[in-house]
C-alpha positions in Angstrom: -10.8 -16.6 9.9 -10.6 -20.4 12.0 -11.8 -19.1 15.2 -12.9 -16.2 16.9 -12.8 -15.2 20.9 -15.1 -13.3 22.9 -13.7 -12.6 26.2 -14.3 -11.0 29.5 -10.8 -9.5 30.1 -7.6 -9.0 29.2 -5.6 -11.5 30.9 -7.8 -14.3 29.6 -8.4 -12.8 26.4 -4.3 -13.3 25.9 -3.9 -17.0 27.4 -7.0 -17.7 25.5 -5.2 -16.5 22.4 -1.7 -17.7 23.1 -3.0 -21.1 22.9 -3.2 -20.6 19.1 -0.4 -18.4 18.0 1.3 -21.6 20.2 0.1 -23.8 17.3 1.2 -21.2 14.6 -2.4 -19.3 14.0 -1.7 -15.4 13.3 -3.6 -13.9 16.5 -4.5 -10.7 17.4 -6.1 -9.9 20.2 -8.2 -5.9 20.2 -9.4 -4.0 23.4 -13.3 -2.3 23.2 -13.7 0.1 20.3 -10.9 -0.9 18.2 -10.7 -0.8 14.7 -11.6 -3.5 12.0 -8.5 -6.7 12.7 -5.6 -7.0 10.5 -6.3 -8.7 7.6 -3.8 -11.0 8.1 -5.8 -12.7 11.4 -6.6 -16.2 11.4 -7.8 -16.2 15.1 -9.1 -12.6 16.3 -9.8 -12.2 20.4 -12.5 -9.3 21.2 -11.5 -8.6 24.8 -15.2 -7.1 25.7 -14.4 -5.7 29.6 -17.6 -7.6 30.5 -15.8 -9.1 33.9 -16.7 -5.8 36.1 -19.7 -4.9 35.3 -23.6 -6.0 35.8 -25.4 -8.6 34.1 -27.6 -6.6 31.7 -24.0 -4.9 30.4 -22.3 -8.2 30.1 -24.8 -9.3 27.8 -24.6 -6.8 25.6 -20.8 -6.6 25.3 -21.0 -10.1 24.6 -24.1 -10.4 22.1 -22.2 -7.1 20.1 -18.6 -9.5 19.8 -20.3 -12.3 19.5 -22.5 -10.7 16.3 -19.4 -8.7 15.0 -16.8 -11.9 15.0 -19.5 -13.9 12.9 -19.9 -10.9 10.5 -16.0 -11.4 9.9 -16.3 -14.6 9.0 -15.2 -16.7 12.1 -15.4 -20.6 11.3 -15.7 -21.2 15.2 -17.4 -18.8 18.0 -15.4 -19.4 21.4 -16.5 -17.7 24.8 -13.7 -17.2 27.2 -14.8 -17.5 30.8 -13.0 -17.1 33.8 -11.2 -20.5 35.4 -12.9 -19.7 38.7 -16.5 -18.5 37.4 -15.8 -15.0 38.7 -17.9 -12.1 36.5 -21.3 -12.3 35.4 -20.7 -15.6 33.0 -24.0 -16.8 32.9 -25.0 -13.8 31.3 -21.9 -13.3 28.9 -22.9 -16.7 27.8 -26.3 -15.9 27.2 -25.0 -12.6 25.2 -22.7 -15.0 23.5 -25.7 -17.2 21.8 -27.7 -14.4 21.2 -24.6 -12.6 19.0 -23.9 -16.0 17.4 -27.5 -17.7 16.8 -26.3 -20.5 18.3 -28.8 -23.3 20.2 -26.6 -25.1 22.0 -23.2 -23.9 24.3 -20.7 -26.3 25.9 -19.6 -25.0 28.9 -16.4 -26.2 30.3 -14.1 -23.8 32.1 -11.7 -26.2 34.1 -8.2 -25.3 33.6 -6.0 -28.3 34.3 -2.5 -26.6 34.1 -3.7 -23.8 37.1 -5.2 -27.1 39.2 -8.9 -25.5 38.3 -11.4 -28.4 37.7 -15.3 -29.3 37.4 -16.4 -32.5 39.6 -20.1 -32.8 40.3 -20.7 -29.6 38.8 -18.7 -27.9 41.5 -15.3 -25.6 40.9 -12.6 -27.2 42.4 -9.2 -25.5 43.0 -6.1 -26.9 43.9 -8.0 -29.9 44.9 -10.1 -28.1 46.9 -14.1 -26.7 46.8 -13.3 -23.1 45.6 -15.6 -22.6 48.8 -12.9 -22.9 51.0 -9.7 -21.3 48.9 -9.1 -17.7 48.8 -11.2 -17.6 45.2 -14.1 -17.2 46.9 -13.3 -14.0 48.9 -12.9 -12.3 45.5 -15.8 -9.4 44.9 -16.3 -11.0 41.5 -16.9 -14.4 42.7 -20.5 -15.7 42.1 -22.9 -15.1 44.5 -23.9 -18.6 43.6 -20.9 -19.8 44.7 -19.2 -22.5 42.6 -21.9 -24.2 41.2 -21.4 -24.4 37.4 -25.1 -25.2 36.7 -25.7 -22.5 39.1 -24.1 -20.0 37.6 -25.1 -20.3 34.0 -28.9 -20.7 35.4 -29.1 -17.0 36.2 -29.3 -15.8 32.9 -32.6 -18.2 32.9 -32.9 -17.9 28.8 -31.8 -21.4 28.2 -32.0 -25.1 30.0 -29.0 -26.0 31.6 -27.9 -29.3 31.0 -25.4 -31.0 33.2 -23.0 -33.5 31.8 -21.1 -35.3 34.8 -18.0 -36.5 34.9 -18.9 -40.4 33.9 -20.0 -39.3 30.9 -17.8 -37.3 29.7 -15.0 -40.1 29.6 -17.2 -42.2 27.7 -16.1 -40.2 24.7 -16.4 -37.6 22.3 -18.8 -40.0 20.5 -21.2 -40.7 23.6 -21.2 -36.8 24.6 -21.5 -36.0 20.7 -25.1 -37.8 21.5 -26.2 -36.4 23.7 -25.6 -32.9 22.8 -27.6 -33.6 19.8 -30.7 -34.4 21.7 -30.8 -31.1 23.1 -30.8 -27.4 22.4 -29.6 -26.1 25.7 -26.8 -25.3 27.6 -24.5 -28.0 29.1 -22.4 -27.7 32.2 -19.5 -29.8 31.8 -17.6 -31.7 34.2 -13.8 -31.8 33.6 -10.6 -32.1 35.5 -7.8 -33.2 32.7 -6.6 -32.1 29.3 -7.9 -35.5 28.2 -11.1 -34.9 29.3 -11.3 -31.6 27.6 -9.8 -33.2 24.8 -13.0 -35.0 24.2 -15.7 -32.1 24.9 -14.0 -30.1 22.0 -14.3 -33.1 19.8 -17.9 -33.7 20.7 -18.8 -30.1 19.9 -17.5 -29.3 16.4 -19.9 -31.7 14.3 -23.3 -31.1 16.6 -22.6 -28.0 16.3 -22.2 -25.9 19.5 -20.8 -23.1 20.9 -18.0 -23.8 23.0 -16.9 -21.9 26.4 -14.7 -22.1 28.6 -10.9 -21.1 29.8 -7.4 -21.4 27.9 -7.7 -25.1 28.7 -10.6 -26.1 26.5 -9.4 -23.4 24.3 -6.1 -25.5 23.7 -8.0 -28.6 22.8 -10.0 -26.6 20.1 -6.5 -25.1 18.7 -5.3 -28.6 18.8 -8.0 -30.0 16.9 -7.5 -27.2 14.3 -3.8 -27.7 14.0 -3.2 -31.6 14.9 0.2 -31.6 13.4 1.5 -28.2 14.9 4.0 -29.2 18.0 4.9 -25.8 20.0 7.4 -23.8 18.7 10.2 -22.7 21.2 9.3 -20.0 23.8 9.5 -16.5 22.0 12.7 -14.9 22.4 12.5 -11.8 25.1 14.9 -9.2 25.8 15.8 -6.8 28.7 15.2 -4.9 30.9 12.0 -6.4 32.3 9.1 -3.8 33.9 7.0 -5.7 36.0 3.1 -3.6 36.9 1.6 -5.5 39.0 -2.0 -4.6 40.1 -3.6 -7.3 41.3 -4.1 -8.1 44.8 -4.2 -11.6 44.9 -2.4 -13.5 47.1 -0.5 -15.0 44.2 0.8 -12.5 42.5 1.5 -10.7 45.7 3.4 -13.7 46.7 5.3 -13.8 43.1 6.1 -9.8 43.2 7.7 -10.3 47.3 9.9 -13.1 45.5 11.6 -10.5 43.3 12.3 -8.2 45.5 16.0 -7.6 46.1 16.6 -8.8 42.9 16.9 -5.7 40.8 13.9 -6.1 39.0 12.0 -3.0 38.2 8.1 -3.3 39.5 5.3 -1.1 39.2 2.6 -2.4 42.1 0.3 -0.3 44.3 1.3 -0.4 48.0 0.5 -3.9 50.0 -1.9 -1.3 52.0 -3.7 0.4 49.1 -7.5 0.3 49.5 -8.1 2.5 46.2 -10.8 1.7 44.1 -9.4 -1.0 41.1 -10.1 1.1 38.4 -8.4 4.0 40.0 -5.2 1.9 41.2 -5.0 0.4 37.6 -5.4 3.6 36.0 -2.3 5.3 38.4 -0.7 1.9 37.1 -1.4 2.6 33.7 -0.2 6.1 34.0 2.9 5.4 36.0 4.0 3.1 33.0 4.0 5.2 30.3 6.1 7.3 32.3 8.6 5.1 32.9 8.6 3.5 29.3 9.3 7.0 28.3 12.3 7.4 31.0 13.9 3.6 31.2 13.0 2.3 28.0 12.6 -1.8 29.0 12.7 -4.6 26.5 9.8 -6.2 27.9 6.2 -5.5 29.4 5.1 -7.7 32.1 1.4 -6.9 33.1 -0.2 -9.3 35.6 -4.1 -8.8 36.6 -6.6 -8.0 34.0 -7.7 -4.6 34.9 -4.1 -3.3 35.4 -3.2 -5.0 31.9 -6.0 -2.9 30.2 -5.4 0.3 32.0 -1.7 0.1 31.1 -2.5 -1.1 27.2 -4.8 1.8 26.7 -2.3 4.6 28.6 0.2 3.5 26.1 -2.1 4.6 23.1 -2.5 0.7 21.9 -5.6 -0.7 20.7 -4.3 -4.5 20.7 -1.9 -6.7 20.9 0.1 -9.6 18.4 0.7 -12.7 20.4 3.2 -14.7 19.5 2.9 -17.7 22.1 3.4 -18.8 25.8 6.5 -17.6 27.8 5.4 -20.6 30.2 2.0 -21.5 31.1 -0.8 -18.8 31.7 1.6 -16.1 30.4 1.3 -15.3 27.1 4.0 -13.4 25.3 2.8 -10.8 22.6 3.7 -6.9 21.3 1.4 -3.9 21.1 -0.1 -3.4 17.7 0.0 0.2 17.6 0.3 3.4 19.0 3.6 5.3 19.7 5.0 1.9 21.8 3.9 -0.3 19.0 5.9 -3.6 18.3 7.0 -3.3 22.5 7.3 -6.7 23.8 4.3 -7.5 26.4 3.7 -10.5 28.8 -0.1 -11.0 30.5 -0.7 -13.0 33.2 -3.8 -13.4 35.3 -3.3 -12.4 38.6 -4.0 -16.4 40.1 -1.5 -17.7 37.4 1.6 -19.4 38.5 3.5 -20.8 41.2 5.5 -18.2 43.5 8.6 -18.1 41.5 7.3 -17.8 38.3 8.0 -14.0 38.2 11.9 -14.2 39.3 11.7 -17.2 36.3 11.4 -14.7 34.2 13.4 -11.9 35.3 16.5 -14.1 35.5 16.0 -15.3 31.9 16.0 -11.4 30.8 19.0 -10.6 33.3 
């Protein structure tokens, strides 16, 4: 197996993973408790659920997919982390090393292609301090706020090392260095593909764990498969179902766009103050339902908790990705159950500009 994910949900465990099937890996992604992977997986996402819950449980999740992906055989250990540090990451990180023996982490979870960087150690979002976006009004935002070095400190298990900006674009040899000196963890500055470029490359000899978002993950898929250009979007078909749980400005913004447009779209109302879980479940239920009445050719679920609630009411245990429908929304099908081989979309619930749902429901039209 080249590489094996651990991530926190399941939005970000299917960007994380689209990133390879992009660059022609076989990738499967599994939700908590599923079976052993297909044998044919050459990059295998654990999506652990550790985003919601407390520290101690994050750990755990983490250090158990961490320990079972190296039992498989995974060539490379990657920990997905959220873009904007939400979730207890400092401690899914520590879980992370723990599961994989590993000394040494890289930690870089800037996301160039969603305007998310790292300068001076502090989160920066659409050229912004996350401070001062709506990011930071998000339950699961740090109470740290979005200080990097912060955040990975809490876990307190192992130094945190920060590695500026500067350095970083003196190369993958000058960083390579560096991380060699040190067994700790090292809070990356980053804020362009190129930079990332050069963090994966520094990592693979020393060696260390890497971390980080779909954007670092990229560079590691593109070190793994240098020749492999990206293949043409996978095909979809119609109709289109759009669930929509998250409340995030942005996908509320991108779900108001298609209304009036025929689309069909499962969302709770703009009112709702239902616990997640509960909305997500409804959401969950309220999709099988109408799979079983409208049959649609395509799955869109945006916001991570909705897109696990609606995976597990439909009886699947995983998902096949096959690649990116644009980027941040990865195009797969459901592995199994009585919906298997249904096309899905996932995107996070940040992801995308405001018309990047109607993009989508016009190509299906």
């Amino acid at each position: 197996m080249e590489a094996g994910i651990l991530a926190d949900d399941l939005t970000g465990a299917c960007d994380t993973g689209a990133v390879f099937a992009a660059r022609g890996f076989a990738t499967v992604v599994l939700l908590p408790g599923a079976p052993a992977p297909p044998a044919h997986a050459e990059v295998l996402v654990l999506d652990a659920e550790s985003r919601g819950v407390d520290p101690a449980r994050a750990r755990e999740r983490a250090r158990e997919a961490a320990a079972r992906l190296a039992a498989l055989g995974a060539r490379r250990l990657y920990v997905k982390v959220d873009s904007t540090l939400r979730g207890p990451l400092g401690a899914a990180l520590a879980g992370g090393l723990e599961g994989a023996g590993a000394a040494r982490a890289v930690v870089a979870p800037a996301l160039p292609a969603q305007r998310r960087a790292v300068v001076d150690g502090l989160l920066r979002v659409d050229g912004r301090p996350a401070a001062d976006t709506p990011v930071a009004r998000d339950p699961a935002f740090p109470p740290t706020g979005a200080s990097l070095p912060a955040v990975l400190a809490v876990a307190g298990a192992t130094p945190v090392v920060v590695v500026p900006l500067a350095a970083v674009r003196r190369g993958a040899d000058a960083v390579r260095r560096g991380l060699a000196r040190l067994e700790a963890v090292f809070a990356c500055d980053a804020e362009s593909d190129v930079d990332l470029a050069a963090l994966a490359a520094a990592a693979e000899p020393v060696p260390a764990l890497l971390a980080g978002s779909a954007g670092l993950a990229a560079a590691l898929a593109a070190r793994l498969a240098p020749g492999a250009g990206p293949p043409p979007a996978p095909g979809l078909r119609g109709p289109l179902l759009v669930v929509a749980g998250s409340a995030h400005p942005v996908t509320r913004a991108q779900v108001a766009r298609l209304a009036g447009r025929g689309a069909r779209v499962l969302a709770p109302a703009a009112t709702s103050s239902g616990v997640p879980a509960a909305v997500a479940a409804e959401l969950g239920a309220a999709a099988r339902r109408e799979l079983a009445r409208a049959a649609p050719g395509t799955l869109l679920l945006t916001g991570g908790e909705t897109a696990y609630s609606v995976c597990r009411a439909l009886g699947a245990s995983g998902l096949v990705l096959a690649g990116e429908a644009a980027p941040g929304i990865a195009v797969g099908a459901l592995l199994d159950g009585p919906f298997a081989g249904l096309t899905v979309l996932t995107k996070a619930g940040g992801f995308g500009d405001p018309d990047a749902l109607v993009r989508i429901h016009e190509a299906l039209a």
